[in-house]
DRENLOLO-294064 format. One record per residue: residue number from 0; x, z, y of N, C-alpha, C in turn; residue in one letter. Coordinates in nm, 4 decimals. Layout:
residues N
atom n:NUM; n.u:X; n.w:Z; n.v:Y; ca.u:X; ca.w:Z; ca.v:Y; c.u:X; c.w:Z; c.v:Y; res:A
...
end
This chain:
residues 122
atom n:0; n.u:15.3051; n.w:14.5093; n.v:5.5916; ca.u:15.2674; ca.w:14.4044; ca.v:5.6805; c.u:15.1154; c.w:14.4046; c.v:5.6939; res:X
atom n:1; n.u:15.0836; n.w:14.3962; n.v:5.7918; ca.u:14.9270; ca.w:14.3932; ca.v:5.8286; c.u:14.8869; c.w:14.2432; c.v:5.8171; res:X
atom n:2; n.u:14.7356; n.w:14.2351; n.v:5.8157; ca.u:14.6798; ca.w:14.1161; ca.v:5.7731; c.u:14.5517; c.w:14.1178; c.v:5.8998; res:X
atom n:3; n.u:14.5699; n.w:14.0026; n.v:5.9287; ca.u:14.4128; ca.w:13.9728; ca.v:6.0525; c.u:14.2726; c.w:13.9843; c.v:5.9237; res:X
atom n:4; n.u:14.1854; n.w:14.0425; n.v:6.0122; ca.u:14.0515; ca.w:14.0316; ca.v:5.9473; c.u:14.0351; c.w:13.9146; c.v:5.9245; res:X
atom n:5; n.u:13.9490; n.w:13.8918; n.v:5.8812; ca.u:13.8923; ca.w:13.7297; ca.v:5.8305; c.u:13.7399; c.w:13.7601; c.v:5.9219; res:X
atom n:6; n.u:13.7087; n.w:13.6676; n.v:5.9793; ca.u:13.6067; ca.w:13.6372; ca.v:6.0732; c.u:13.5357; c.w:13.5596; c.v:6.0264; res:X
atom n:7; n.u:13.3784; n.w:13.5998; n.v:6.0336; ca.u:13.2669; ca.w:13.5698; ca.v:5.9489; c.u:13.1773; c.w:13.4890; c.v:6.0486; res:X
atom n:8; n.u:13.1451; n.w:13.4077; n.v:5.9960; ca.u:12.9932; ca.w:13.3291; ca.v:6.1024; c.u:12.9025; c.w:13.3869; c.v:6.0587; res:X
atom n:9; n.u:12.8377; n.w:13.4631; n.v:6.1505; ca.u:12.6981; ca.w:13.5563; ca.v:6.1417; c.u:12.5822; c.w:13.5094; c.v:6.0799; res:X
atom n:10; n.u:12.5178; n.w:13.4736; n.v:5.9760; ca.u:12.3902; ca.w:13.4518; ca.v:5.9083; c.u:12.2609; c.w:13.4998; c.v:5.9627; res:X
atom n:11; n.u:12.1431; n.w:13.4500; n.v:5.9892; ca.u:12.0202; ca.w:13.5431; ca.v:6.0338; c.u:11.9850; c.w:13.6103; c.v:5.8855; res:X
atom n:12; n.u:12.0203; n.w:13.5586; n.v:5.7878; ca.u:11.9933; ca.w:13.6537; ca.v:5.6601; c.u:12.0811; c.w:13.7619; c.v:5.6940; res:X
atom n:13; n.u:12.1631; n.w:13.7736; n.v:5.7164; ca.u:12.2768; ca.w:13.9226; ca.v:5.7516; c.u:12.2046; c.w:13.9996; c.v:5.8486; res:X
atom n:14; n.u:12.1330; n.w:13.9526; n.v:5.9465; ca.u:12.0538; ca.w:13.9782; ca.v:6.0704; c.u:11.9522; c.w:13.9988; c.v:6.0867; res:X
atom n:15; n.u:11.8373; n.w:14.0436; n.v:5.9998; ca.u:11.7095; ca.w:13.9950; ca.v:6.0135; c.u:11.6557; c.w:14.0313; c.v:6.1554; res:X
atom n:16; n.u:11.7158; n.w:14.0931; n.v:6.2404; ca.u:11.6299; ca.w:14.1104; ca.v:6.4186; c.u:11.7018; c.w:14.0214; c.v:6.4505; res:X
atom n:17; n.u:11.8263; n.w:13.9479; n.v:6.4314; ca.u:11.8281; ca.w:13.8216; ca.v:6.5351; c.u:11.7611; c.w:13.7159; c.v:6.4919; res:X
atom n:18; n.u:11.7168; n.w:13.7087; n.v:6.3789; ca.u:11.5932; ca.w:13.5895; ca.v:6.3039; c.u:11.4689; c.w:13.6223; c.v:6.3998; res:X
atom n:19; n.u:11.4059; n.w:13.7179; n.v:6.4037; ca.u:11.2896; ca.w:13.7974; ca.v:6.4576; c.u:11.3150; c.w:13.7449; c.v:6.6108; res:X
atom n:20; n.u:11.3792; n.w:13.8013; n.v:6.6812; ca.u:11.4228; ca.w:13.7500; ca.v:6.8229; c.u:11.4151; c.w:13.6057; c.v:6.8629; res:X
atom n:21; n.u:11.4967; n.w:13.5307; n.v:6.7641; ca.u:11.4919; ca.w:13.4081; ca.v:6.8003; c.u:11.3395; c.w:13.3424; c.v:6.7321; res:X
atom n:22; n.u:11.2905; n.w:13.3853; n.v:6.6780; ca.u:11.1594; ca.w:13.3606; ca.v:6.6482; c.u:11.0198; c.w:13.4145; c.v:6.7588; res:X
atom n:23; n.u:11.0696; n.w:13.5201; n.v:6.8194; ca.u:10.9881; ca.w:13.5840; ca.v:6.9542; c.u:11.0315; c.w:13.4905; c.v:7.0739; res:X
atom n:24; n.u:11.1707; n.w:13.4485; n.v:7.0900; ca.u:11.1877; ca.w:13.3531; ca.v:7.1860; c.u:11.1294; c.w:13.2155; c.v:7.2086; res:X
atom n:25; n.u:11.1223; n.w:13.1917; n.v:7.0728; ca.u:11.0763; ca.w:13.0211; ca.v:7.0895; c.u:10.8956; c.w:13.0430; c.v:7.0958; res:X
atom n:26; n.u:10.8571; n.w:13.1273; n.v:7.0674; ca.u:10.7366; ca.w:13.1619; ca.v:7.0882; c.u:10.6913; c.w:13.1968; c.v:7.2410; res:X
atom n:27; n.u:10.7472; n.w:13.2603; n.v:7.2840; ca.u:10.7704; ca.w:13.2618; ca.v:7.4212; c.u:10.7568; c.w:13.1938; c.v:7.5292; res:X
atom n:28; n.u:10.8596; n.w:13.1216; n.v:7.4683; ca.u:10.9280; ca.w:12.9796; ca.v:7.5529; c.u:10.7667; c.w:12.8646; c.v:7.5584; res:X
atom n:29; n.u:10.7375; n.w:12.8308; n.v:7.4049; ca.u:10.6486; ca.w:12.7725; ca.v:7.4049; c.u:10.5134; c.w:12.8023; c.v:7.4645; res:X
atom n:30; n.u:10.4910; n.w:12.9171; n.v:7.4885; ca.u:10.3564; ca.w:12.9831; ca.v:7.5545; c.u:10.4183; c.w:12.9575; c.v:7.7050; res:X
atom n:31; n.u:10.5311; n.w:12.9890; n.v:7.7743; ca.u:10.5194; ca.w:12.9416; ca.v:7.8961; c.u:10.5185; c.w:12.8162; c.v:7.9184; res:X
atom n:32; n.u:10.5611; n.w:12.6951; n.v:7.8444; ca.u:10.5726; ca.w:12.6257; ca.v:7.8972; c.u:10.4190; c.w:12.5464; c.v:7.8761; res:X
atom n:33; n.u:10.3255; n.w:12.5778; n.v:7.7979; ca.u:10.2127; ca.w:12.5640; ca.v:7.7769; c.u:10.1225; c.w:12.5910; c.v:7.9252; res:X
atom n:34; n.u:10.1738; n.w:12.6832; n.v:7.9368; ca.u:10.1435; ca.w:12.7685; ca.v:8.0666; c.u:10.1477; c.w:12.6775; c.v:8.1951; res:X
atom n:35; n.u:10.2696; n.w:12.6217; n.v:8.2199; ca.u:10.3317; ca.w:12.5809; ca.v:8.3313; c.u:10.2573; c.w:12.4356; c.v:8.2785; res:X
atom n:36; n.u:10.2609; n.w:12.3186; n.v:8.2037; ca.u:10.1816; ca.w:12.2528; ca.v:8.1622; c.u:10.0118; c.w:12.2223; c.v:8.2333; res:X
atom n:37; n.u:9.9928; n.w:12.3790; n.v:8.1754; ca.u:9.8019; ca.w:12.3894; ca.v:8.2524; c.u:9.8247; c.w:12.4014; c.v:8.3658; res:X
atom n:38; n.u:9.9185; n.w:12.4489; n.v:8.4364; ca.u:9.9106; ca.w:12.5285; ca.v:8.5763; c.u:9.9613; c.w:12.3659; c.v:8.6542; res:X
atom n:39; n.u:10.0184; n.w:12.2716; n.v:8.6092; ca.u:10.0730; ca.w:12.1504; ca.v:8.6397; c.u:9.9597; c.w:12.0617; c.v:8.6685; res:X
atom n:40; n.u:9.8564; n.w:12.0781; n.v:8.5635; ca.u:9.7784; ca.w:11.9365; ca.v:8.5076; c.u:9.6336; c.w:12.0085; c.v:8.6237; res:X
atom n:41; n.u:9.6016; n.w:12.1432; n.v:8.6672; ca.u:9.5217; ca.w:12.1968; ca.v:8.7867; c.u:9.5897; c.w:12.1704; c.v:8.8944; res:X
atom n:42; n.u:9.6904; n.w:12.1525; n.v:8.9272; ca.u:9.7422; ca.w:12.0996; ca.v:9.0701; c.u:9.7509; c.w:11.9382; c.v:9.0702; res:X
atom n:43; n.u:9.7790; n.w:11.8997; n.v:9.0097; ca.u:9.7653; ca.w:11.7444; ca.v:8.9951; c.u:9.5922; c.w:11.7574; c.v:9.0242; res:X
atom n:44; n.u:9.4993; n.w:11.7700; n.v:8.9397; ca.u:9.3525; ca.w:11.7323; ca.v:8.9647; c.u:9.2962; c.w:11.7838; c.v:9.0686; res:X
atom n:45; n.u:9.3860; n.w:11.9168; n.v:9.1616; ca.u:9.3866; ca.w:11.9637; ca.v:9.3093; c.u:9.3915; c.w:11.8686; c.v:9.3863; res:X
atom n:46; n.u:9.5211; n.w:11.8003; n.v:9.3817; ca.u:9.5321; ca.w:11.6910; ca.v:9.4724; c.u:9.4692; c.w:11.5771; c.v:9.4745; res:X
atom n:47; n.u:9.4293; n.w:11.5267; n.v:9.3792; ca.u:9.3346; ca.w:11.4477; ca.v:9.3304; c.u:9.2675; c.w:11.4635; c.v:9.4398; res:X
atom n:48; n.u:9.1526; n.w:11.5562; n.v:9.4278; ca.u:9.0447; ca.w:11.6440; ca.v:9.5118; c.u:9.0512; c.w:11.5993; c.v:9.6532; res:X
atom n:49; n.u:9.1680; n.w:11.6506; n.v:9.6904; ca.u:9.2281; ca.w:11.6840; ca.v:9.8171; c.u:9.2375; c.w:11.4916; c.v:9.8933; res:X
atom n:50; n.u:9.3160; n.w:11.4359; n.v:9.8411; ca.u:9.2988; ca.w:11.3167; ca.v:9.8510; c.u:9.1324; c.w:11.2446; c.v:9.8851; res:X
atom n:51; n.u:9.1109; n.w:11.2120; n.v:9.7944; ca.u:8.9431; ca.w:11.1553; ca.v:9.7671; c.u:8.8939; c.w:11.2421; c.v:9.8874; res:X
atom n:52; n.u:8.8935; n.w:11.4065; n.v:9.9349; ca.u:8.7979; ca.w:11.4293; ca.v:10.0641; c.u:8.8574; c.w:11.3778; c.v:10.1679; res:X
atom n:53; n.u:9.0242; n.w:11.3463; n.v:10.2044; ca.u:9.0709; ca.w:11.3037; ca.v:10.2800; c.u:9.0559; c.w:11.1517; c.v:10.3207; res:X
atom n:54; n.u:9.0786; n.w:11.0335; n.v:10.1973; ca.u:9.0162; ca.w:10.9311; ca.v:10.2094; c.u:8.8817; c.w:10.8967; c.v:10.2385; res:X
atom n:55; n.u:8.7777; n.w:10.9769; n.v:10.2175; ca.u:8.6184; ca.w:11.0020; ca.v:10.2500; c.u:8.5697; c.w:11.0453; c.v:10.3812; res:X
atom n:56; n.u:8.6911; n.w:11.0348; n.v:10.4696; ca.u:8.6655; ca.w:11.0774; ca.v:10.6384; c.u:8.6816; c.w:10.9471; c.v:10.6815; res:X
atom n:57; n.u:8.6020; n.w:10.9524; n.v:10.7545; ca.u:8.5963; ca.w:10.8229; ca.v:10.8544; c.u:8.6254; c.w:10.7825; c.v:10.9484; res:X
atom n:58; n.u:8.6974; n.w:10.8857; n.v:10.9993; ca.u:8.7603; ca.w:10.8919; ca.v:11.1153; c.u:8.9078; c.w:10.8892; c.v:11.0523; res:X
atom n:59; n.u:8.9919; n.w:10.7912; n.v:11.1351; ca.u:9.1863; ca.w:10.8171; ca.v:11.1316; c.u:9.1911; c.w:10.9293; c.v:11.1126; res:X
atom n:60; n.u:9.3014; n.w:10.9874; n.v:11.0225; ca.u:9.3456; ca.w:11.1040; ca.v:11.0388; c.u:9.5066; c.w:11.1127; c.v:10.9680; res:X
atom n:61; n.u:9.5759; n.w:11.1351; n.v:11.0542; ca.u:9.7263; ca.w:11.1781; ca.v:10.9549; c.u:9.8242; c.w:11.2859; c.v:11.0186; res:X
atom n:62; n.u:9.8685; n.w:11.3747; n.v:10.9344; ca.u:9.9408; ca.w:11.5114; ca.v:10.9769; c.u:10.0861; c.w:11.4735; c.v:10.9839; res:X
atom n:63; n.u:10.1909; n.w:11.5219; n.v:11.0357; ca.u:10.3249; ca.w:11.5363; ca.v:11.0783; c.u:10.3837; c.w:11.6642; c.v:11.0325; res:X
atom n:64; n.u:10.5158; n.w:11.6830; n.v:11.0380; ca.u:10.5500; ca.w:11.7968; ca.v:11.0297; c.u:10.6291; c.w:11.8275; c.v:11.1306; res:X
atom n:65; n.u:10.6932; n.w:11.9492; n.v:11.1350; ca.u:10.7529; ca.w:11.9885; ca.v:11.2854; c.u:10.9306; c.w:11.8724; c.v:11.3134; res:X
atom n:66; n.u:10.9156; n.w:11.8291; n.v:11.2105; ca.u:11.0050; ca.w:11.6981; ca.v:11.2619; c.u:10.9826; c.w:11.5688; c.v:11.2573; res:X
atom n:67; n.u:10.8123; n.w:11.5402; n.v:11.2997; ca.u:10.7810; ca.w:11.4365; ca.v:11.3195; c.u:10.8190; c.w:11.3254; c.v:11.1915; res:X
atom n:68; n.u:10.8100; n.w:11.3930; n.v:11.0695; ca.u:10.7713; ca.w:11.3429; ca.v:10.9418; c.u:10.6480; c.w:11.3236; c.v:10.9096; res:X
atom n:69; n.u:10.5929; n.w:11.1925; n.v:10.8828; ca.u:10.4397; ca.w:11.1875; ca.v:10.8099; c.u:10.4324; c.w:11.2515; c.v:10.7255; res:X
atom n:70; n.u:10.3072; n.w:11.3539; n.v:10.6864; ca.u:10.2694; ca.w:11.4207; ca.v:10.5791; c.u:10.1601; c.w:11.3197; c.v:10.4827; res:X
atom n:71; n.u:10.0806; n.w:11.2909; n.v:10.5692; ca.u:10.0289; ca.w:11.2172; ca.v:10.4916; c.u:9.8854; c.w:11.1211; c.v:10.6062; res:X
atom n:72; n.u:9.8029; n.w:11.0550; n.v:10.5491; ca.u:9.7185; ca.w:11.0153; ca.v:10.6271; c.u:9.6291; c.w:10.9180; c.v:10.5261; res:X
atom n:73; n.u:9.5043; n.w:10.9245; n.v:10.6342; ca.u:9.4156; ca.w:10.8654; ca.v:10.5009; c.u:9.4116; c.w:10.6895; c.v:10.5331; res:X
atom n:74; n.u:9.3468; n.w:10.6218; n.v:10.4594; ca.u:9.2958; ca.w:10.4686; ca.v:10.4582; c.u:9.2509; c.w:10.3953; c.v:10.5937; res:X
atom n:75; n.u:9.1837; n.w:10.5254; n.v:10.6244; ca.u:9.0953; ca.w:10.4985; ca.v:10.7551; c.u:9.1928; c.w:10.4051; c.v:10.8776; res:X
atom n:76; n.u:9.2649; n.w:10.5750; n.v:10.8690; ca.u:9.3932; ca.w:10.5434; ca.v:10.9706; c.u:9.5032; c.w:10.4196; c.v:10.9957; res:X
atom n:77; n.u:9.5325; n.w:10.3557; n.v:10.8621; ca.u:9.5979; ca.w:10.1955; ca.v:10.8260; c.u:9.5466; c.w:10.1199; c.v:10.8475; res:X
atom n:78; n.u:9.3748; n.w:10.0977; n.v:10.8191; ca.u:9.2734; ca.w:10.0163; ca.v:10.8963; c.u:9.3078; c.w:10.0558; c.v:11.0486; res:X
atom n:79; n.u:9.2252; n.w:10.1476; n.v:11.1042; ca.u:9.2122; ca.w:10.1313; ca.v:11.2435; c.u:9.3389; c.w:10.0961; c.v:11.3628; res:X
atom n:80; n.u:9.5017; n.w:10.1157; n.v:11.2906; ca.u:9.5853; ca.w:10.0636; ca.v:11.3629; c.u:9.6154; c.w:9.9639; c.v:11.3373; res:X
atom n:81; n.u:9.5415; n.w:9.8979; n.v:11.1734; ca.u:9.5858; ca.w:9.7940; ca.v:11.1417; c.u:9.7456; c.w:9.7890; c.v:11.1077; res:X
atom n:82; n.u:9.7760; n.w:9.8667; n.v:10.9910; ca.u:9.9269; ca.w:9.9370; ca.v:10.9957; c.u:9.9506; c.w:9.8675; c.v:10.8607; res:X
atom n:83; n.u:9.9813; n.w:9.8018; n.v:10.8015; ca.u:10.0032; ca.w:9.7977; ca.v:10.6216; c.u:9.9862; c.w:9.9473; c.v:10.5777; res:X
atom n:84; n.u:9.9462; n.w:9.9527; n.v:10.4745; ca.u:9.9460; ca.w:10.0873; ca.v:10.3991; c.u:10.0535; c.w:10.1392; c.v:10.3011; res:X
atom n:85; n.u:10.1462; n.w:10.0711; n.v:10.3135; ca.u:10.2551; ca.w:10.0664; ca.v:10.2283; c.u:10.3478; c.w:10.1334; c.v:10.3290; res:X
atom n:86; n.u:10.3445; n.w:10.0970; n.v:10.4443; ca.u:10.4265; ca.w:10.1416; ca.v:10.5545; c.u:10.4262; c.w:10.3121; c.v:10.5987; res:X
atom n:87; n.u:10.2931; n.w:10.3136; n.v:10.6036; ca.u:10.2366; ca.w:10.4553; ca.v:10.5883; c.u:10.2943; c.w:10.5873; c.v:10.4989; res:X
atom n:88; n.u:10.4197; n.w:10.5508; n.v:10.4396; ca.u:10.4640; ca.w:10.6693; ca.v:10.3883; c.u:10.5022; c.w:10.7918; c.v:10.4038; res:X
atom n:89; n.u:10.4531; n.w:10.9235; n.v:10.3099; ca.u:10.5136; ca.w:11.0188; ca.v:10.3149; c.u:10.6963; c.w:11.0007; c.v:10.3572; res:X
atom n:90; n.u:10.7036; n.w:11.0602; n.v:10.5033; ca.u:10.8683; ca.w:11.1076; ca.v:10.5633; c.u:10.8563; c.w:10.9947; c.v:10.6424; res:X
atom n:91; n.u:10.7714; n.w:10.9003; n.v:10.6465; ca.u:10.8158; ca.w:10.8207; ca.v:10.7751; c.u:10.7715; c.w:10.8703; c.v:10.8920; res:X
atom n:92; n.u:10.8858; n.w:10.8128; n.v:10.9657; ca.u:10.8892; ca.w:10.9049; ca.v:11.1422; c.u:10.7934; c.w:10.8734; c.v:11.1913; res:X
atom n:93; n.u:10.7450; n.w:10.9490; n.v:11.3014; ca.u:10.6409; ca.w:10.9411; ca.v:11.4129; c.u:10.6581; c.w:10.8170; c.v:11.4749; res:X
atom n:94; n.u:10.8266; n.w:10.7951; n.v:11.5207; ca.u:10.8757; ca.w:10.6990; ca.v:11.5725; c.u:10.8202; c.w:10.5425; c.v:11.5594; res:X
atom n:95; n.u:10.8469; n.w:10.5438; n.v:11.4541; ca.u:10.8415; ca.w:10.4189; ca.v:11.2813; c.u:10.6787; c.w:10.4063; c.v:11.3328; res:X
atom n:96; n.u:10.6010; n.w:10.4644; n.v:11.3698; ca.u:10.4648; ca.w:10.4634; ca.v:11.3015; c.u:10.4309; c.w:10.3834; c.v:11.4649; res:X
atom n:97; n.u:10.4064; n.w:10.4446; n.v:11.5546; ca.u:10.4273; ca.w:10.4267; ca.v:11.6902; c.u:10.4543; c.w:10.2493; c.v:11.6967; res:X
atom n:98; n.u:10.5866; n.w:10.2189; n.v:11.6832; ca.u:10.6747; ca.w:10.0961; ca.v:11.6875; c.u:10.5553; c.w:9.9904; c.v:11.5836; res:X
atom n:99; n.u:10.4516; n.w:10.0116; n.v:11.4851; ca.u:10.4277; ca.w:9.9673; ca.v:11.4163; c.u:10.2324; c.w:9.9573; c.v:11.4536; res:X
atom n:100; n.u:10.2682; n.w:10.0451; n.v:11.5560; ca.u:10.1328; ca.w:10.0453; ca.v:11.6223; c.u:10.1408; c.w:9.9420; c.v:11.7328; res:X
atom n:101; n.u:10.2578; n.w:9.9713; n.v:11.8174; ca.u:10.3067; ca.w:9.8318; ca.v:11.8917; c.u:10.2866; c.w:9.7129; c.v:11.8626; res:X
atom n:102; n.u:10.3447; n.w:9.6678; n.v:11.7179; ca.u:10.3584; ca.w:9.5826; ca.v:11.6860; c.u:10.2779; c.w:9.4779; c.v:11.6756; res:X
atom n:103; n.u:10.1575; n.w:9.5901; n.v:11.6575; ca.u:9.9734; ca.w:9.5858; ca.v:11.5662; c.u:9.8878; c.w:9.5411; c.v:11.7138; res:X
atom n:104; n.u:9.9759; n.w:9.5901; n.v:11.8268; ca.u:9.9049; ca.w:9.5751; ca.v:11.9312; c.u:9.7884; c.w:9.6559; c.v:11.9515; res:X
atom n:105; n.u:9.7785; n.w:9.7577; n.v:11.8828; ca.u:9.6859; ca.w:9.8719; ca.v:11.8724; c.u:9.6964; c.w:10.0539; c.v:11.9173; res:X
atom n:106; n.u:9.8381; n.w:10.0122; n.v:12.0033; ca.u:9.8414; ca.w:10.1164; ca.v:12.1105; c.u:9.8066; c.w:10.0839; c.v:12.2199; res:X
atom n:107; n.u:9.7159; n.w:10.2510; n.v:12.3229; ca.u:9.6961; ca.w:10.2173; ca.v:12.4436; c.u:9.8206; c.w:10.2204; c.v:12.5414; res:X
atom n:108; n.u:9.9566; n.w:10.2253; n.v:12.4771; ca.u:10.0378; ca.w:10.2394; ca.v:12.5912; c.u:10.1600; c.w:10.2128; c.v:12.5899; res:X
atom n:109; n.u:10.2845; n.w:10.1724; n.v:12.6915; ca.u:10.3655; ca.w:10.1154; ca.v:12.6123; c.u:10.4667; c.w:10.2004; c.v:12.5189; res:X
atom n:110; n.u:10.5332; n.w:10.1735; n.v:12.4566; ca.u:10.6490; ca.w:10.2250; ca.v:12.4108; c.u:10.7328; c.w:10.3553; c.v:12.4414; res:X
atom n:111; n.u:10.7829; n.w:10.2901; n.v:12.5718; ca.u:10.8350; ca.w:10.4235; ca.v:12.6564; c.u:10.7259; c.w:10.4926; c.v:12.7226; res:X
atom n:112; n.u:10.6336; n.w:10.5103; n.v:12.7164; ca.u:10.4868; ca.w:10.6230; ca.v:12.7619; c.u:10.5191; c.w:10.6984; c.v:12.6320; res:X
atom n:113; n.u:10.5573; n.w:10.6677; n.v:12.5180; ca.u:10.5444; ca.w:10.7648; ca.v:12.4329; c.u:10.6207; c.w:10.8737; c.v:12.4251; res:X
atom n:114; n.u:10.7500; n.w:10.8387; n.v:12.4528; ca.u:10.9006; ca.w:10.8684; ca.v:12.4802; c.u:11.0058; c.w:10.8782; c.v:12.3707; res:X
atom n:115; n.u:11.0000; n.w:10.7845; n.v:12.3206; ca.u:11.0598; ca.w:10.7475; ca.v:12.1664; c.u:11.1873; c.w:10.6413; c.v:12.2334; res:X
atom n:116; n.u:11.3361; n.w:10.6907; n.v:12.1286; ca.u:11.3981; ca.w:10.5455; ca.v:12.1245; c.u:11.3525; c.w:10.4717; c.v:12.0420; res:X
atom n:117; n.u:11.3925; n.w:10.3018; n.v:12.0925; ca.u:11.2817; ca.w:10.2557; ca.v:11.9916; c.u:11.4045; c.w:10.2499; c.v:11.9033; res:X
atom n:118; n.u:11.3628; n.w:10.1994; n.v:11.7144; ca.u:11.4225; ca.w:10.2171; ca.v:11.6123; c.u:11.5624; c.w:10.1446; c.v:11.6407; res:X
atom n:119; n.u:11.6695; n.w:10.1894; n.v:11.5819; ca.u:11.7955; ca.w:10.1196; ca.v:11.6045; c.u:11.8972; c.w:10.2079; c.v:11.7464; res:X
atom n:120; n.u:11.7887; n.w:10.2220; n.v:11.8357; ca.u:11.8852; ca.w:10.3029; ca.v:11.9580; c.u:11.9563; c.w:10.3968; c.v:11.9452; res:X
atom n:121; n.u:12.0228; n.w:10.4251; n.v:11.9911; ca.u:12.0948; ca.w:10.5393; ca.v:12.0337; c.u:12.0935; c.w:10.6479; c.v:12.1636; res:X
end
């Protein structure tokens, strides 16, 4: 009659390169993520940057994207339409912004000159 092997849980003392390995891995691991860390904490103080020259124009200024998503816009721009600045968010529509310029009474034109439904339409 035959007998099943008996099945062993592997030891890193039985192993000494999978001790080594898993000792090269976490070393690894920890240097990239050290890595990704610095490379994190220079884009954060990028934007920083980027911000502060953008708020430091004096003139309105705010970008869109090709679907008429706000990218962003500076201080200036919430003053001069007189917009809340809270409203002003990154992804709000062109639409939204427009309707809020209306509102402000700080467009030269009406509504439909722009060619927007207004919010809610269909």
């Amino acid at each position: 009659m035959a007998t099943k092997p008996s099945r062993r849980v592997a030891k890193a003392s039985d192993h000494p390169e999978l001790a080594t390995l898993s000792k090269l891995a976490l070393a690894s691991y920890e240097t990239l993520e050290g890595a990704l860390r610095a490379t994190n904490a220079a884009l954060e103080a990028q934007a920083r940057r980027f911000e502060t020259v953008i708020d430091s124009i004096s003139q309105g200024i705010c970008f869109f994207d090709p679907d008429e998503r706000l990218i962003l816009c500076n201080r200036r721009y919430a003053e001069i339409y007189r917009i809340p600045p809270e409203k002003l968010h990154a992804g709000a529509m062109l639409s939204e912004i427009v309707e809020l310029r209306l509102a402000a009474e700080t467009s030269p034109m009406t509504g439909d000159a722009y060619g927007f439904r207004k919010l809610g339409e269909r």
